[in-house]
C-alpha positions as CSV (number, residue, x, y, z in Angstrom):
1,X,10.6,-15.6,21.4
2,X,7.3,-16.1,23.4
3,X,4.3,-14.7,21.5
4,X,1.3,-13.6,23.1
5,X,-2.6,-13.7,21.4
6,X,-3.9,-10.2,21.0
7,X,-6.9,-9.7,23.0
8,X,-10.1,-9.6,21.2
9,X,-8.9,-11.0,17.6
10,X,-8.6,-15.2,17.4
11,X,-5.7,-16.5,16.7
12,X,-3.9,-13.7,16.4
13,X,-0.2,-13.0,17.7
14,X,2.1,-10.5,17.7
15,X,5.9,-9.9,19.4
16,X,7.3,-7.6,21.8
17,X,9.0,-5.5,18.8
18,X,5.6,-5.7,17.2
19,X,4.0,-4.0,20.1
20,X,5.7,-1.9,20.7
21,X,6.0,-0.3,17.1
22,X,2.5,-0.4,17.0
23,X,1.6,3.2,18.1
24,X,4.2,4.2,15.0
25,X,2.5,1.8,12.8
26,X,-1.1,3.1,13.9
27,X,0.5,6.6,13.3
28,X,1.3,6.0,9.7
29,X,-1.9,4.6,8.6
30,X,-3.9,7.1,10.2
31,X,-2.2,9.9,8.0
32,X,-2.1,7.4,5.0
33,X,-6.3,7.5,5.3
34,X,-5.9,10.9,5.8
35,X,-4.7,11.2,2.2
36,X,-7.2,9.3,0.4
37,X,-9.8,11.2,2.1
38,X,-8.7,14.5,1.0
39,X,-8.1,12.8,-2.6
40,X,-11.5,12.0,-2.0
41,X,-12.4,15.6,-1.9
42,X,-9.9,16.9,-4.2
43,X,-11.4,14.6,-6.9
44,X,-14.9,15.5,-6.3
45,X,-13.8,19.1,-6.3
46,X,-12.0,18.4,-9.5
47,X,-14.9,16.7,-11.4
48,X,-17.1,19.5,-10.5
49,X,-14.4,21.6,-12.5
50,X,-13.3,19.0,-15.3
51,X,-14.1,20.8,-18.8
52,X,-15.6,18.1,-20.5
53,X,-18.3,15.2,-19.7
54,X,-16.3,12.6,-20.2
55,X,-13.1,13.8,-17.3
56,X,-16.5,14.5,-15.0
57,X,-16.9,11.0,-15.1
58,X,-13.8,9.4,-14.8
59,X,-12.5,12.5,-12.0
60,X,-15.7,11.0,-10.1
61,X,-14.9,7.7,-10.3
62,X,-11.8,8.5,-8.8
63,X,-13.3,9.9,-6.0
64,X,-15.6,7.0,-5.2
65,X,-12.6,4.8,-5.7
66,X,-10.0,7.0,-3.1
67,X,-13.2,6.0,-0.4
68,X,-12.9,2.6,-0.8
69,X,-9.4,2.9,-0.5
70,X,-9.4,5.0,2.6
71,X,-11.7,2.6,4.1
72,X,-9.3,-0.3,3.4
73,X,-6.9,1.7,6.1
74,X,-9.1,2.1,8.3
75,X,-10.1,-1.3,8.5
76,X,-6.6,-2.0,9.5
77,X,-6.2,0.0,11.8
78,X,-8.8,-1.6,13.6
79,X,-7.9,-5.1,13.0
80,X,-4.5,-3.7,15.0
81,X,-7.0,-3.0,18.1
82,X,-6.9,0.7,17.5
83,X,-9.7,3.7,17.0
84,X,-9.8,4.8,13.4
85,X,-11.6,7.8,13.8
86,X,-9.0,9.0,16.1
87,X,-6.1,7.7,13.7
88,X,-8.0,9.6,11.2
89,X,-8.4,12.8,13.1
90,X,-4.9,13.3,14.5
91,X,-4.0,14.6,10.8
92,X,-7.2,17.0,10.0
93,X,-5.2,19.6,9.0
94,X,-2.2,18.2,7.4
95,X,-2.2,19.8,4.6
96,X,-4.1,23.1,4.7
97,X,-1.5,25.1,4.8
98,X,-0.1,23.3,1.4
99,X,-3.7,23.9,-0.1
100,X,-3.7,27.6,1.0
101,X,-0.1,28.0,-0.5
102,X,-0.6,26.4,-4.0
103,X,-4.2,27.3,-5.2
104,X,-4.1,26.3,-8.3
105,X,-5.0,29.1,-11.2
106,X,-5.8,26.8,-14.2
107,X,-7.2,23.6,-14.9
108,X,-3.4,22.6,-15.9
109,X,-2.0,23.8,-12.6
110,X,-5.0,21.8,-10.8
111,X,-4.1,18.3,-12.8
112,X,0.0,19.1,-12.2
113,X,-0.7,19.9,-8.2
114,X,-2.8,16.6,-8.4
115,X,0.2,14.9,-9.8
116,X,3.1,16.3,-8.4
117,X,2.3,18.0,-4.7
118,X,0.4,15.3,-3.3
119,X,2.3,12.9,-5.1
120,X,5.2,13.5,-2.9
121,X,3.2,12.8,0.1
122,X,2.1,9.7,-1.3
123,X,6.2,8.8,-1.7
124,X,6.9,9.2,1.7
125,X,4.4,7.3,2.8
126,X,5.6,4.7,0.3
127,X,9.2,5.0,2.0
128,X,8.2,5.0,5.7
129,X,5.8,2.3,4.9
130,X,9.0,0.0,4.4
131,X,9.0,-0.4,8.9
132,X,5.9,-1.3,8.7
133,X,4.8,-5.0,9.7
134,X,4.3,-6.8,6.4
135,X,0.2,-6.6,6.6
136,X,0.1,-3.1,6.9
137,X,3.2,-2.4,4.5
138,X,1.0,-4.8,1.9
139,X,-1.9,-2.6,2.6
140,X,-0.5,0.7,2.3
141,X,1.3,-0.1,-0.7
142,X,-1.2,-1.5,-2.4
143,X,-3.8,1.8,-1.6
144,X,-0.6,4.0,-2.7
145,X,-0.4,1.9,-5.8
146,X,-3.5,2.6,-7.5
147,X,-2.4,5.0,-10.1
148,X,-5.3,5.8,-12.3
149,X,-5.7,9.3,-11.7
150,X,-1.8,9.7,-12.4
151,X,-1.8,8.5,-15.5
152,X,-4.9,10.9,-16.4
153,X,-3.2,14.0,-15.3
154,X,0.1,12.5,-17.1
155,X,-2.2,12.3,-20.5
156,X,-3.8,15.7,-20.6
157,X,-0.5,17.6,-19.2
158,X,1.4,15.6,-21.8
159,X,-1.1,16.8,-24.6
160,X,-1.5,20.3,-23.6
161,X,2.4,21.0,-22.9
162,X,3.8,19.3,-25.8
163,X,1.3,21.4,-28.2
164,X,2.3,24.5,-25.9
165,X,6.0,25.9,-25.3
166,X,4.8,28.8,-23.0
167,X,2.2,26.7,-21.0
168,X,4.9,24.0,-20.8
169,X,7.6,26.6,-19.0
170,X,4.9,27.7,-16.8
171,X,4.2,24.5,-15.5
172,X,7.7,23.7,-14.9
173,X,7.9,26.9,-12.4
174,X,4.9,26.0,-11.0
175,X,6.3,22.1,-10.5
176,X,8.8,23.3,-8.4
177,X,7.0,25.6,-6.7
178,X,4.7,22.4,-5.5
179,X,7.7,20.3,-4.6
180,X,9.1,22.9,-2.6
181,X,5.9,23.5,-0.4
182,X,5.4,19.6,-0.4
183,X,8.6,18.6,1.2
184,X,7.7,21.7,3.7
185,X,4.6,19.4,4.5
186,X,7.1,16.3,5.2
187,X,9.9,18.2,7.2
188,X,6.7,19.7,9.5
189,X,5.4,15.5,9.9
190,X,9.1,14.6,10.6
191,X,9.5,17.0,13.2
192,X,6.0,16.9,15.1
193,X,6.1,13.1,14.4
194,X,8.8,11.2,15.7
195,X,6.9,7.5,15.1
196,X,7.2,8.7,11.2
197,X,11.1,9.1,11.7
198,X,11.3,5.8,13.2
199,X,9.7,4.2,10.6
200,X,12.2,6.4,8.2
201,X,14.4,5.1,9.9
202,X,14.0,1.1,10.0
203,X,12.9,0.8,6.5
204,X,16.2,2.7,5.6
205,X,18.2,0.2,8.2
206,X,16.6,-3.1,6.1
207,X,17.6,-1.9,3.0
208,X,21.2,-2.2,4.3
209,X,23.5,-5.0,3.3
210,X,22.3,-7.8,5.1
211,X,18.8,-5.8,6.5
212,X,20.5,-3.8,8.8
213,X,22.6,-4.9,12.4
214,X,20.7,-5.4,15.6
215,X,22.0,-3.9,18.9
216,X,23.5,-7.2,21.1
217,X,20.5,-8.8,22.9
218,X,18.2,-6.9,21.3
219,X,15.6,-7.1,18.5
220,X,15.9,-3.2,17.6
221,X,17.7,-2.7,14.4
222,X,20.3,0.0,14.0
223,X,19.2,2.6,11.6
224,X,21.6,4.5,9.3
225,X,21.9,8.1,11.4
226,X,21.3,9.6,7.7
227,X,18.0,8.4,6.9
228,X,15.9,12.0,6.9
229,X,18.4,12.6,4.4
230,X,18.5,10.0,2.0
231,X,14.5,10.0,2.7
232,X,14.5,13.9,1.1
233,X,17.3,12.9,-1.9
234,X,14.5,10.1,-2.7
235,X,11.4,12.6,-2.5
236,X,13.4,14.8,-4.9
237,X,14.2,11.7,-7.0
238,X,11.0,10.8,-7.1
239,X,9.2,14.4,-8.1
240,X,12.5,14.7,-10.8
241,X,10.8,11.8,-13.0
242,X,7.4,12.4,-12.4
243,X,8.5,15.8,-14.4
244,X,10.1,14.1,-16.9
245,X,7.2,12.0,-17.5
246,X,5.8,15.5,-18.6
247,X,9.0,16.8,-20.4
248,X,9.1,19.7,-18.0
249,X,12.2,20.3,-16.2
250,X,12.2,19.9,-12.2
């Protein structure tokens, strides 16, 4: 297969199926930085809220570390030729309407919405990132990966719930209430978005015996017609263990 030198970056090459998944891969990245900057606010928001000194710190540490990861994306978005700003922008408001359905009421509902709602969006982008090309797939992995302010909200939700029967069952209404207006957020992106199904859809095909069968003469794998599917029996998956992590029931 002739490969052609990207204009503008040395040495560089790419393929026709490279190309032209491109605006998909540009697509997924730009809502990927999207998520570490509002985790960038959410954190910042979060330490201004934290009870004691010493979760002021560390929630603010977060939040300088969820800017370095957002500018990690964004630097590869540009090393793909494209704008980041405009990558960025495309998902402003992608998820105010989640925010304005799940304000949180407590500091415990605020650390378990931190956990579990944005936590699924952080799984899906972990499951479309599988069409990715294998820089950016490395790249969004590894930004999705960092799991420090996880294992913070696991810690004080642990503590508080396992010393606490009635906060415990109210956290495990307000669990599912989260995951339920979180998936909302993914079936709105897989609708509006078709470059996120296709991506869906191609990490599902290589995960297929044998990585999934290409059409004859071409390079364009054929993706299991089920992949939204499997990709929402994975989200719920997912959000089940997280709760279990917490002894609450999903």
């Amino acid at each position: 297969m002739t490969t052609h030198a990207r204009p503008g970056v040395t040495g560089a090459t790419t393929s026709p199926v490279a190309t032209s998944r491109e605006p998909d891969t540009i697509e997924l990245l730009g809502l990927v930085a999207q998520l570490e900057d509002v985790a960038f606010a959410r954190l910042a928001a979060d330490a201004a809220e934290a009870p004691t000194t010493e979760q002021r710190l560390e929630l603010s540490r977060f939040a300088a570390a969820a800017v370095e990861r957002r500018e990690r994306v964004l630097a590869r978005i540009a090393e793909l030729g494209a704008d980041p700003v405009a990558a960025l922008r495309q998902f402003d408001h992608v998820l105010d309407d989640f925010d304005a359905r799940t304000q949180p009421a407590t500091w415990w509902e605020r650390l378990l919405k931190a956990y579990v709602g944005y936590g699924v969006a952080d799984d899906f982008c972990r499951l479309a990132a599988e069409g990715l090309d294998p820089e950016s797939r490395r790249v969004v992995l590894e930004v999705l990966d960092d799991a420090s302010h996880a294992e913070l909200a696991v810690a004080e939700l642990d503590a508080a719930g396992g010393a606490d029967d009635v906060l415990s069952a109210r956290l495990a209404l307000w669990g599912r209430r989260l995951v339920g207006e979180a998936l909302g957020v993914v079936q709105r992106l897989l609708v509006q978005r078709p470059g996120l199904v296709r991506l869906v859809s191609e990490g599902a095909a290589a995960e297929q015996p044998g990585g999934g069968e290409q059409n004859a003469g071409t390079d364009v794998v054929a993706a299991p017609a089920n992949a939204p599917t499997k990709l929402f029996g994975e989200l719920t998956a997912q959000h089940t263990r997280r709760m279990s992590r917490l002894g609450l029931t999903a």
